[in-house]
Z-matrix of the N, CA and C atoms (Angstrom, degrees):
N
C 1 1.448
C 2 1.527 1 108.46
N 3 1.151 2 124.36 1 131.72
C 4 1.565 3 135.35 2 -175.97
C 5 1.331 4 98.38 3 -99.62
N 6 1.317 5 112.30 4 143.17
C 7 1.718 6 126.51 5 177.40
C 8 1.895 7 85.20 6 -83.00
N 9 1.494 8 127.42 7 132.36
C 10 0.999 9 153.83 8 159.88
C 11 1.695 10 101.54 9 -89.14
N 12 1.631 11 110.94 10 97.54
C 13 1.843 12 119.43 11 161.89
C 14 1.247 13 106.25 12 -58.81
N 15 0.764 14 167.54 13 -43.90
C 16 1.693 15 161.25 14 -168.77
C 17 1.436 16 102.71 15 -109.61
N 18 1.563 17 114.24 16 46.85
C 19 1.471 18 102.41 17 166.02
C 20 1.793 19 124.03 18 -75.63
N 21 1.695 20 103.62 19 -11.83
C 22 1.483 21 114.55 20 161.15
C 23 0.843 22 111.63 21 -23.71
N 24 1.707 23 110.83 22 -75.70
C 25 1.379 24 129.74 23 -139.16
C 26 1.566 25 109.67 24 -66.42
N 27 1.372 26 127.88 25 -7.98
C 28 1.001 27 129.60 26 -175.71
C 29 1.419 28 125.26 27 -109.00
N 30 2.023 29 113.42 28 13.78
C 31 1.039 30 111.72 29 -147.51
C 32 1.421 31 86.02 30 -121.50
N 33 1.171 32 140.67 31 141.17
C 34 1.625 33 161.48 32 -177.17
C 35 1.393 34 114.43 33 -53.41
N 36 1.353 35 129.07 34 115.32
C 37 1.744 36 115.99 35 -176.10
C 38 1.356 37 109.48 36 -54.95
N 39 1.161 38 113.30 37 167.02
C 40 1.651 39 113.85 38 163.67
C 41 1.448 40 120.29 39 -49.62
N 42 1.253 41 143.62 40 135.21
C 43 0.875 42 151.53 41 124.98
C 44 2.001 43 110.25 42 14.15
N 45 1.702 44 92.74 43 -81.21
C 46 1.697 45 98.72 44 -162.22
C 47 1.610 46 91.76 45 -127.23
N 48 1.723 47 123.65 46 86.97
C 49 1.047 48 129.36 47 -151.13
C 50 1.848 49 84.37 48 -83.93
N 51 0.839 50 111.23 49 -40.13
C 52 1.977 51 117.81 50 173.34
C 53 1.222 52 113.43 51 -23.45
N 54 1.439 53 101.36 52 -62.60
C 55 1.405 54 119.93 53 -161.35
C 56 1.771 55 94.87 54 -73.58
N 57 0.673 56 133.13 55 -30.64
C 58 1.669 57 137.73 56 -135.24
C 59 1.799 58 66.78 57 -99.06
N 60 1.135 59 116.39 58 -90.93
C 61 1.908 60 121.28 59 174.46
C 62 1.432 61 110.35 60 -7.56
N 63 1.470 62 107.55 61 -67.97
C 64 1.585 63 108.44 62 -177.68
C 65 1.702 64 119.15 63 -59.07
N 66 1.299 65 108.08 64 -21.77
C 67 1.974 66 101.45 65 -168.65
C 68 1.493 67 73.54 66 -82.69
N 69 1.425 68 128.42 67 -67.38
C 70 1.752 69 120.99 68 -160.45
C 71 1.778 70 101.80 69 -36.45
N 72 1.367 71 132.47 70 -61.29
C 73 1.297 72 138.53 71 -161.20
C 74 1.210 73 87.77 72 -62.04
N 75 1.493 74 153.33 73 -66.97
C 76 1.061 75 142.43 74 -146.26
C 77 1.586 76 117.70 75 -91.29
N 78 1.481 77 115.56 76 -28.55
C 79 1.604 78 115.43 77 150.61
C 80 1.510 79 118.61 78 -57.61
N 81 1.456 80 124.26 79 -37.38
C 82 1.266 81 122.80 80 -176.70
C 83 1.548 82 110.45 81 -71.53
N 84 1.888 83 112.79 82 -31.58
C 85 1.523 84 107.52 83 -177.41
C 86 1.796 85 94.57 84 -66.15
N 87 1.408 86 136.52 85 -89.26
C 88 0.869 87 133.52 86 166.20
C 89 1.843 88 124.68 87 13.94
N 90 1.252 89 107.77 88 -56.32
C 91 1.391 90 101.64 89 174.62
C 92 1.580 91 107.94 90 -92.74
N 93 1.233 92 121.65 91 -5.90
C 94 1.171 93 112.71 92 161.45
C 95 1.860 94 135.67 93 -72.72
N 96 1.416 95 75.80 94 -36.52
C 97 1.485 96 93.54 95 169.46
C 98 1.634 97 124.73 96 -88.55
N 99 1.347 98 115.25 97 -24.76
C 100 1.188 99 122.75 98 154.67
C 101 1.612 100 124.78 99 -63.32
N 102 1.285 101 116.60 100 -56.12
C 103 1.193 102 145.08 101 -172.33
C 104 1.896 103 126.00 102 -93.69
N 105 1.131 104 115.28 103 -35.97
C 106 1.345 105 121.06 104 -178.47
C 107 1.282 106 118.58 105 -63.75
N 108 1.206 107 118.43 106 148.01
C 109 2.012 108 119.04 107 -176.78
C 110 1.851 109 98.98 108 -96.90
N 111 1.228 110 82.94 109 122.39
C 112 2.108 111 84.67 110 152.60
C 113 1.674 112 122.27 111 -18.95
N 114 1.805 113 89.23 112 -56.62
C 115 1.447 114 89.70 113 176.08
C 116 1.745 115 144.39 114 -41.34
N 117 0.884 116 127.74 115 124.99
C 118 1.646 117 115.10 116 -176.85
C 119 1.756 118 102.64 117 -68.48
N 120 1.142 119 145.15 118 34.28
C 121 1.359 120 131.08 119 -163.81
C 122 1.811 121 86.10 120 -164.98
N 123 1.317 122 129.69 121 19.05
C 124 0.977 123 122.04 122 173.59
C 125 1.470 124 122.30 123 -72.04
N 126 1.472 125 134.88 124 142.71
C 127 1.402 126 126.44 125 -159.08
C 128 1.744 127 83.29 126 -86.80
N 129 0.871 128 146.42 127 -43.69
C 130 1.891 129 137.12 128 -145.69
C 131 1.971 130 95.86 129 -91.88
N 132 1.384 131 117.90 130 -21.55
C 133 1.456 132 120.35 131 169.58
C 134 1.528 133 104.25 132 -67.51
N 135 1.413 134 96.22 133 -39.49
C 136 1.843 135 98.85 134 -163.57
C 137 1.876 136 111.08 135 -70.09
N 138 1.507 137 84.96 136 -30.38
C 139 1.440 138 102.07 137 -176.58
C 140 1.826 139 114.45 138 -63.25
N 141 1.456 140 101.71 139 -70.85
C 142 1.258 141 104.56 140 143.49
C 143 1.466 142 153.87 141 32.74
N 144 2.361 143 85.15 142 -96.90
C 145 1.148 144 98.86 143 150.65
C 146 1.327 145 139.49 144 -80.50
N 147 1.336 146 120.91 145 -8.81
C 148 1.656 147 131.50 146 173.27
C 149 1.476 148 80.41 147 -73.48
N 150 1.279 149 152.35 148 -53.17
C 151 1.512 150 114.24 149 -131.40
C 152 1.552 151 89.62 150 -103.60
N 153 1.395 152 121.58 151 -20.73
C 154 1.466 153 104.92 152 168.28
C 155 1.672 154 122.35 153 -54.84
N 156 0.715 155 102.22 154 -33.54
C 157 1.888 156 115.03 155 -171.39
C 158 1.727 157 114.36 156 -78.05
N 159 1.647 158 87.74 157 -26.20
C 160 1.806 159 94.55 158 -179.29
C 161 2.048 160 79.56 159 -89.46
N 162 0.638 161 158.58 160 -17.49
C 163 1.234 162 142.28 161 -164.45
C 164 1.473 163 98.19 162 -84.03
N 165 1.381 164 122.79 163 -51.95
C 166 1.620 165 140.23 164 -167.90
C 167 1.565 166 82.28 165 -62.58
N 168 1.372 167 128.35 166 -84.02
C 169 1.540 168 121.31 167 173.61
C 170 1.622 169 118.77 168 -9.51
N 171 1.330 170 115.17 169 -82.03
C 172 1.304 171 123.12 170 153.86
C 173 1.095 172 136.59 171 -13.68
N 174 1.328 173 117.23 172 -41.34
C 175 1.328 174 135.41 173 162.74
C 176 1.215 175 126.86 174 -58.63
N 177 1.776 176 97.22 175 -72.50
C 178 1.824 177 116.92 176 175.76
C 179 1.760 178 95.16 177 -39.06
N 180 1.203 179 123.04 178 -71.66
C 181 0.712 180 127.19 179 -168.75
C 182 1.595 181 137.85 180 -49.40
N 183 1.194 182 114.89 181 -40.64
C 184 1.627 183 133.78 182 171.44
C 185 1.622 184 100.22 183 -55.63
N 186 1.634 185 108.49 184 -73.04
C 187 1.554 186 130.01 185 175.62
C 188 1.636 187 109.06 186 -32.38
N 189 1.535 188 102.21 187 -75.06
C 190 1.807 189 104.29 188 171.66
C 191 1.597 190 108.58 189 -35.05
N 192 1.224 191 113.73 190 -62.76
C 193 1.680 192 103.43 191 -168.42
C 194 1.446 193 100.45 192 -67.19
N 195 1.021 194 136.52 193 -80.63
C 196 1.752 195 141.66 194 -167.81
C 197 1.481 196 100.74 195 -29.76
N 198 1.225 197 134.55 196 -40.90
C 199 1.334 198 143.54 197 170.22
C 200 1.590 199 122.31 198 -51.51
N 201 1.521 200 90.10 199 -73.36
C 202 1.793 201 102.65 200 165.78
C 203 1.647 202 116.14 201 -50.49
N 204 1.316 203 105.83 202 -67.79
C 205 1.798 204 109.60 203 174.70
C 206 1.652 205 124.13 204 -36.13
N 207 1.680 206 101.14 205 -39.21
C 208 1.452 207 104.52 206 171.87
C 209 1.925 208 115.75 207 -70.21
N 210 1.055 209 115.96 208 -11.46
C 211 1.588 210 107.86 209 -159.48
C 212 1.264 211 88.02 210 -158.56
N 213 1.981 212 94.03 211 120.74
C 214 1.577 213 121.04 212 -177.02
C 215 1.680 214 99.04 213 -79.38
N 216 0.975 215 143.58 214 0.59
C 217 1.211 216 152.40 215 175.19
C 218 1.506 217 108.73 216 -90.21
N 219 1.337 218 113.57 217 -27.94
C 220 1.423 219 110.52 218 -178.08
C 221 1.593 220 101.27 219 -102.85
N 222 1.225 221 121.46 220 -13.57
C 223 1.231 222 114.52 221 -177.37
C 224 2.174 223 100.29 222 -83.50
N 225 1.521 224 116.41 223 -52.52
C 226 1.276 225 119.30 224 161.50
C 227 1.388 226 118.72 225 -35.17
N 228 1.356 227 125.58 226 -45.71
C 229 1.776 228 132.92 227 163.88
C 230 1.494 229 90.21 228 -51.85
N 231 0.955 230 138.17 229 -52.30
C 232 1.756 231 121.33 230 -143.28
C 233 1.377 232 85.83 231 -84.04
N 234 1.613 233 128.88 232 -55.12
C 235 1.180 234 117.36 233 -140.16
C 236 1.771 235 107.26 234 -81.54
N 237 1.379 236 105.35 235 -0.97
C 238 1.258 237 115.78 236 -175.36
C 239 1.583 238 121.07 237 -105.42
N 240 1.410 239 107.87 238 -5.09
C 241 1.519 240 126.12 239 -172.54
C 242 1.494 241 102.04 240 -118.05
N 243 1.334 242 137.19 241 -50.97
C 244 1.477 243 154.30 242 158.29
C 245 1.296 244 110.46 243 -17.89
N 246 1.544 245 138.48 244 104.16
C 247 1.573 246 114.16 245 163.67
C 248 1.025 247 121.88 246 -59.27
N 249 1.761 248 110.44 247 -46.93
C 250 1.740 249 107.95 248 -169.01
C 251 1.576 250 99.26 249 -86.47
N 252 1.132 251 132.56 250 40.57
C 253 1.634 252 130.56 251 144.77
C 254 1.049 253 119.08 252 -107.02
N 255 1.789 254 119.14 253 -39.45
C 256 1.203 255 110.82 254 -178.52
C 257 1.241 256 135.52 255 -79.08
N 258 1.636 257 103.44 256 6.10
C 259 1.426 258 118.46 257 -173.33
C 260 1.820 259 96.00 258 -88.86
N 261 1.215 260 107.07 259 -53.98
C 262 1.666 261 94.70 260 168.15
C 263 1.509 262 154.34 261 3.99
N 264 1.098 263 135.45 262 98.50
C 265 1.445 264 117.89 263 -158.01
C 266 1.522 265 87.69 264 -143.82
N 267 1.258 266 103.32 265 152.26
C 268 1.556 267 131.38 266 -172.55
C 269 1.437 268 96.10 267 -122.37
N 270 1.284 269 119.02 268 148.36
C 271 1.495 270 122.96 269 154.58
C 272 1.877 271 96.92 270 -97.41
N 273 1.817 272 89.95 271 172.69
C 274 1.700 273 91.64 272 -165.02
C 275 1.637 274 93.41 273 -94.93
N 276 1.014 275 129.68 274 41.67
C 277 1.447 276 127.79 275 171.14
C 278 1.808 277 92.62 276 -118.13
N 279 1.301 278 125.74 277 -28.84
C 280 1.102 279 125.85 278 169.98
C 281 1.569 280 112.94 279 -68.62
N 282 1.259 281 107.80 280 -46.03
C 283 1.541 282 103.23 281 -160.48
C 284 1.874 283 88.86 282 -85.58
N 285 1.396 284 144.46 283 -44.14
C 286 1.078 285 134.31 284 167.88
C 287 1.664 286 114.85 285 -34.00
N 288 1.329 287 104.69 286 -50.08
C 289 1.747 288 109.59 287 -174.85
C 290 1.351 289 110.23 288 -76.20
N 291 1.367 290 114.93 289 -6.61
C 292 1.736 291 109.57 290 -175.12
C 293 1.843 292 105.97 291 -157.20
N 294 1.233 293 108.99 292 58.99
C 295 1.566 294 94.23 293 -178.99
C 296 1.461 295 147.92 294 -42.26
N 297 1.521 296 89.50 295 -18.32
C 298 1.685 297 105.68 296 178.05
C 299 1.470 298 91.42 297 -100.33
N 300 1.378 299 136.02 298 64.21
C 301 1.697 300 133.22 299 -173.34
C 302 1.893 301 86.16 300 -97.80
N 303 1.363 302 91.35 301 -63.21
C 304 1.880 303 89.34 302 -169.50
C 305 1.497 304 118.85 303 -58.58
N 306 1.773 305 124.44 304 -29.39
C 307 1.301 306 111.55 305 173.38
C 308 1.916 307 104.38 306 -80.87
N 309 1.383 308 117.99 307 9.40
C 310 1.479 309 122.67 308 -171.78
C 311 1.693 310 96.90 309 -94.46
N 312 1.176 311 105.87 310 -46.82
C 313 1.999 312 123.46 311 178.40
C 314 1.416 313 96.61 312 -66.33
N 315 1.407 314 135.08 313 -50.10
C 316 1.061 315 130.69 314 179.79
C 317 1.914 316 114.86 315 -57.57
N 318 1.168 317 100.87 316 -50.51
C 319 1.757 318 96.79 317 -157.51
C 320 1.815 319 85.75 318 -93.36
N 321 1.217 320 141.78 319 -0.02
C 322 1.080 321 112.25 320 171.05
C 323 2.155 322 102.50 321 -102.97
N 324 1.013 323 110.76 322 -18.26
C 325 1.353 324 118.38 323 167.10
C 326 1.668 325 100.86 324 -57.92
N 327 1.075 326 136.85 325 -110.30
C 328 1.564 327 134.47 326 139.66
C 329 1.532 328 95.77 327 36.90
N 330 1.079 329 116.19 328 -79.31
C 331 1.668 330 112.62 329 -166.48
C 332 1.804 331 117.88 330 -91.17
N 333 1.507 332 105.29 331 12.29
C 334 1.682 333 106.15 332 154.13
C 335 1.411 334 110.82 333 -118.33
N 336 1.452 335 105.96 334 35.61
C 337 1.953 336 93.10 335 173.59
C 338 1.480 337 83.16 336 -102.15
N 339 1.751 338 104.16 337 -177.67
C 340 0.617 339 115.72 338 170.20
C 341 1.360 340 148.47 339 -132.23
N 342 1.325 341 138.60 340 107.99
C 343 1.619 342 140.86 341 -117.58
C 344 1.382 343 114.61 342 -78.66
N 345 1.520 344 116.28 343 -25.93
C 346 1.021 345 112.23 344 170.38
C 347 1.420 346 131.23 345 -60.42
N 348 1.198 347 117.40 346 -27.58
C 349 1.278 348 138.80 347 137.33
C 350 1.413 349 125.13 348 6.51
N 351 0.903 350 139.59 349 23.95
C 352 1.836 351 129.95 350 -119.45
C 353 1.527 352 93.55 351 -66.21
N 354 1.903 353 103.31 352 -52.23
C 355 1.774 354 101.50 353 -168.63
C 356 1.529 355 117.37 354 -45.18
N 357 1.211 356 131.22 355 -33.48
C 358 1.271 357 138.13 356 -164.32
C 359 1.361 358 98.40 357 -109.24
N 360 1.178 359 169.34 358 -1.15
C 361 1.199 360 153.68 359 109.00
C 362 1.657 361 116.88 360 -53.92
N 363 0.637 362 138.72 361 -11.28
C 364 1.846 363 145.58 362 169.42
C 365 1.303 364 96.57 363 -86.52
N 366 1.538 365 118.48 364 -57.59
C 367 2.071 366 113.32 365 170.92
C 368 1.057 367 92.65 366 -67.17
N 369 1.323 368 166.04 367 -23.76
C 370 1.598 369 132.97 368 -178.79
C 371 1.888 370 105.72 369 -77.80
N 372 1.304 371 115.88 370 -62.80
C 373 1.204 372 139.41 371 173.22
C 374 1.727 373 101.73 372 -24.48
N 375 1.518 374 111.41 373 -52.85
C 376 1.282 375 134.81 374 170.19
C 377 1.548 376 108.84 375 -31.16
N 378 1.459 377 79.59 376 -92.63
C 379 1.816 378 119.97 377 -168.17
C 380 1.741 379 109.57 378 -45.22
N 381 1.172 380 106.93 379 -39.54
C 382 1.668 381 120.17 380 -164.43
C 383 1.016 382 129.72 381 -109.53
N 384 1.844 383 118.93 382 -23.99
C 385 1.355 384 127.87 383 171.06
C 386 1.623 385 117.16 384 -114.05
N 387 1.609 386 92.29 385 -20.03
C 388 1.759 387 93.59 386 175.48
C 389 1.955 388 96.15 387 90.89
N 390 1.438 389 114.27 388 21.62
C 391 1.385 390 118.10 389 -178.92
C 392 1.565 391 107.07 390 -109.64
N 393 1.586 392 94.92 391 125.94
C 394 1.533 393 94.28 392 154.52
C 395 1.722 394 139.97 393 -116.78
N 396 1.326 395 101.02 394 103.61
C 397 1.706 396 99.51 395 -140.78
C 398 1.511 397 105.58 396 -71.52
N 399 1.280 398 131.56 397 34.68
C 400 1.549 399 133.63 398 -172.93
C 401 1.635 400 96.24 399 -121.40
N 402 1.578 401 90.53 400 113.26
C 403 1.707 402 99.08 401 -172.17
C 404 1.328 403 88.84 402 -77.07
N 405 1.764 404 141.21 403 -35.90
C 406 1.189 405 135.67 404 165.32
C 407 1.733 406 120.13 405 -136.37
N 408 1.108 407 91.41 406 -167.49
C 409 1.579 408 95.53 407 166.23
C 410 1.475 409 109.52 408 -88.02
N 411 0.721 410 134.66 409 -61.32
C 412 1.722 411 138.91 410 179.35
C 413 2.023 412 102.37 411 -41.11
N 414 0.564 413 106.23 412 -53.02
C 415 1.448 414 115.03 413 -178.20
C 416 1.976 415 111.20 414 -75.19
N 417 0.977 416 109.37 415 -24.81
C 418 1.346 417 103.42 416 153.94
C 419 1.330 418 135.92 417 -90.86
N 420 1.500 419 106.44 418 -7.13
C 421 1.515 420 110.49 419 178.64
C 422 1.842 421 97.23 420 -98.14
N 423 0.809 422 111.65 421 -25.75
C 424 1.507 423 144.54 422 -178.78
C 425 2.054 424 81.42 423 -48.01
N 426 1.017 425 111.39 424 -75.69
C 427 1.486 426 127.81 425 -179.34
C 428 1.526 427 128.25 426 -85.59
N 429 1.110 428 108.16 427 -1.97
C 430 1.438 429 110.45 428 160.26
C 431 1.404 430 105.01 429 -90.31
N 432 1.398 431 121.43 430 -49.31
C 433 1.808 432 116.14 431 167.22
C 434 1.781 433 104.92 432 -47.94
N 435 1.156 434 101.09 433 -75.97
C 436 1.586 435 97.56 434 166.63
C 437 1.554 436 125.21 435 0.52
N 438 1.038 437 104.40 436 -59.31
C 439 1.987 438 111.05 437 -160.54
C 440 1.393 439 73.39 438 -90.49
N 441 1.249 440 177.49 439 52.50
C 442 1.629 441 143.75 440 131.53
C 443 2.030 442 91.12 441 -116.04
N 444 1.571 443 110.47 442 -4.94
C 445 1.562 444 109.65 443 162.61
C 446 1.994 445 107.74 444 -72.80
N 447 1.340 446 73.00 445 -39.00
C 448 1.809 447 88.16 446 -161.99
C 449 1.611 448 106.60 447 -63.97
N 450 1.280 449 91.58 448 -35.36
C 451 1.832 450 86.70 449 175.19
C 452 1.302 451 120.59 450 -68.86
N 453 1.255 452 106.85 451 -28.75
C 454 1.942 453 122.68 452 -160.50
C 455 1.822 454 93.92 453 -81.09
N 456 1.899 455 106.05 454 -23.26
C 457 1.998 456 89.98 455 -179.66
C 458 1.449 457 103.41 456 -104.71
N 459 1.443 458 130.22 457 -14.75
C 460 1.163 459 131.30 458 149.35
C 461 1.730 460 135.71 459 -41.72
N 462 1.556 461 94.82 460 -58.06
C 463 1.022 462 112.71 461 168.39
C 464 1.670 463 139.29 462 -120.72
N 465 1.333 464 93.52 463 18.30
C 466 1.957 465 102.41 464 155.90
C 467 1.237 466 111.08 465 -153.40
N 468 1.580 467 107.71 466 24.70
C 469 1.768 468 107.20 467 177.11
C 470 1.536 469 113.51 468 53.38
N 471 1.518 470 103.59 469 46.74
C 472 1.990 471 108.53 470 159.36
C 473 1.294 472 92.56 471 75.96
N 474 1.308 473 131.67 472 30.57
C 475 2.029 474 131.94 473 159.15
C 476 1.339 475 92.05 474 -116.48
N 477 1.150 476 100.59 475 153.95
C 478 1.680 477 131.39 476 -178.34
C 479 1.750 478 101.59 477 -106.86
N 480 0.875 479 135.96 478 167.22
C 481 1.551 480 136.72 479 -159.07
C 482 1.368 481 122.49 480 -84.74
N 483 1.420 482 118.48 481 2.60
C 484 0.999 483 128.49 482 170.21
C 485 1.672 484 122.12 483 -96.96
N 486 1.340 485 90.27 484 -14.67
C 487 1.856 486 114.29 485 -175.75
C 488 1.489 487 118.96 486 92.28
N 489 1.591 488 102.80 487 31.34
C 490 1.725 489 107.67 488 -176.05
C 491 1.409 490 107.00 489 -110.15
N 492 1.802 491 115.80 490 105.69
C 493 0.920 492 127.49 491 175.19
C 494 1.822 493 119.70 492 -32.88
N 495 1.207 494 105.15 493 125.59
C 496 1.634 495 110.28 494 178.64
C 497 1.078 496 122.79 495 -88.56
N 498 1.667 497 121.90 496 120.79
C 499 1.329 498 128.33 497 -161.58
C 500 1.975 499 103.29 498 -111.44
N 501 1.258 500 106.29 499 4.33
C 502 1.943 501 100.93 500 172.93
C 503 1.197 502 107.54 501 -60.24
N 504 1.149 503 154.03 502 -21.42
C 505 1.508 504 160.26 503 -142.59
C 506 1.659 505 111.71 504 -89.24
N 507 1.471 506 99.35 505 26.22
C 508 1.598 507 100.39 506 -172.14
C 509 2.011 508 96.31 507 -68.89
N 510 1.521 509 116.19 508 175.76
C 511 1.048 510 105.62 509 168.20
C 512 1.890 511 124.17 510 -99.39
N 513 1.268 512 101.65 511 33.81
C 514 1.273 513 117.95 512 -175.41
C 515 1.828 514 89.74 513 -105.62
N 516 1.258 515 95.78 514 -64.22
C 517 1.528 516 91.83 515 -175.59
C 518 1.377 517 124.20 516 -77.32
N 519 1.688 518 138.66 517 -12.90
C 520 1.248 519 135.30 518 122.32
C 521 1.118 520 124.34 519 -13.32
N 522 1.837 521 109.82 520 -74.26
C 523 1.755 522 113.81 521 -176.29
C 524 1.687 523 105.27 522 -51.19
N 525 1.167 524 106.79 523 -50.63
C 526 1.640 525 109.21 524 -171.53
C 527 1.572 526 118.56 525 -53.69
N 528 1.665 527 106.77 526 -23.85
C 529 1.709 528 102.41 527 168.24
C 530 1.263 529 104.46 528 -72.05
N 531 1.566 530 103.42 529 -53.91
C 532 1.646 531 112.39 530 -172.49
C 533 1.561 532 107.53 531 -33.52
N 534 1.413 533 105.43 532 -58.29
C 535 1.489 534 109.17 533 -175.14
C 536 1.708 535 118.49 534 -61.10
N 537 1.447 536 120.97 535 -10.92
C 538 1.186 537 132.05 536 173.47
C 539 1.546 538 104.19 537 -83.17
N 540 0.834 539 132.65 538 -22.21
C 541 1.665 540 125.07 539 -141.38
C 542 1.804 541 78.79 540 -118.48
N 543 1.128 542 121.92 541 -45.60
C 544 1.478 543 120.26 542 153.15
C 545 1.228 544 133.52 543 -18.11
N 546 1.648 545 103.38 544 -72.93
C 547 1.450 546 120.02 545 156.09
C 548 1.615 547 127.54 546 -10.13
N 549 1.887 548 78.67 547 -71.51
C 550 1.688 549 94.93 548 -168.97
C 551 1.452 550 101.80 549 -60.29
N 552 0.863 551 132.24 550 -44.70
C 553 1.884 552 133.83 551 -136.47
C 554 1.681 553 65.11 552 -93.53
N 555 1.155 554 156.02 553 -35.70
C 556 1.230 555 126.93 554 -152.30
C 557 2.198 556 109.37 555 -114.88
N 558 1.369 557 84.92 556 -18.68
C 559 1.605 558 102.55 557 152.45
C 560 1.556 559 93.76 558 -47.57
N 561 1.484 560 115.70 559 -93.42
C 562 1.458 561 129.92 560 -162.97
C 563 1.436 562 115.64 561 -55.90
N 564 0.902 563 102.40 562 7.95
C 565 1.600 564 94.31 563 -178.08
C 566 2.158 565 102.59 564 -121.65
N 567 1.417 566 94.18 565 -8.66
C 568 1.907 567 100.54 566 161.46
C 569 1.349 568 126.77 567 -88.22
N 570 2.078 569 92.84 568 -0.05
C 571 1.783 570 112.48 569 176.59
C 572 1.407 571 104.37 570 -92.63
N 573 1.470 572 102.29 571 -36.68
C 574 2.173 573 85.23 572 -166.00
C 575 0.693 574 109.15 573 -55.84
């Protein structure tokens, strides 16, 4: 038996990707409010906020595919709006040996982008479902600053690139992403 690396790509979104969003947002308020320090540099705020944002990820992501996969119309939008899809080509010994190859390129493409991403998941959401997941402007800039925090506790443990410990991490301004990232998943979910 061979370990299959992209065994993801083959695995079914959730069911009720909403719901799955909402228990994460509401377990994470809970330990925030139980658990979080005053401090803006607290490690369980920082924590927190990484797992709220991988949840919103999680989301975009589950929703986009379960969406697209259901409706050959949304899959034709993607493959026609998409650069790196439309460049794609099958020979007909491929598509004979595997007919579902292009909705297979499709839903595993779909599930290696990446959500944090906001610009390029907001143009897909856009382009393919006719969704615009920005309940406002304030709340998207709100989260585009956001994701260059999220990288810095992901990837330098809450330092910014110079090596200056990051003190935004109060739990006022945590809840307030949380409560943004809320928004969206609940913006998009007053579109389906």
């Amino acid at each position: 038996m061979s370990f299959d690396t992209d065994w993801w790509a083959h695995t079914e979104a959730p069911a009720n990707p909403h719901r799955i969003f909402l228990d994460s947002y509401h377990h994470v308020g809970d330990i925030l409010a139980d658990h979080g320090g005053a401090d803006g540099t607290s490690l369980i705020n920082r924590m927190v906020f990484v797992q709220q944002f991988g949840a919103l990820e999680a989301y975009l992501g589950d929703t986009l595919v379960k969406q697209v996969m259901a409706d050959t119309g949304a899959v034709r939008k993607l493959l026609r709006s998409d650069r790196t899809l439309m460049t794609r080509s099958f020979g007909l010994a491929d598509v004979l040996d595997e007919p579902d190859i292009v909705r297979r390129e499709v839903k595993s493409y779909l599930k290696s982008l990446l959500y944090h991403r906001l610009d390029q998941a907001s143009s897909l959401y856009q382009n393919v479902l006719d969704i615009n997941i920005w309940p406002s402007p304030t709340v998207r800039a709100e989260l585009f600053k956001a994701v260059a925090y999220r990288h810095d506790c992901v990837h330098r443990n809450g330092y910014d690139l110079e090596g200056t410990k990051l003190n935004i991490f109060t739990k006022g301004w945590v809840q307030n992403i949380a409560d943004a990232t809320k928004s969206v998943a609940d913006c998009i979910e007053g579109q389906l």
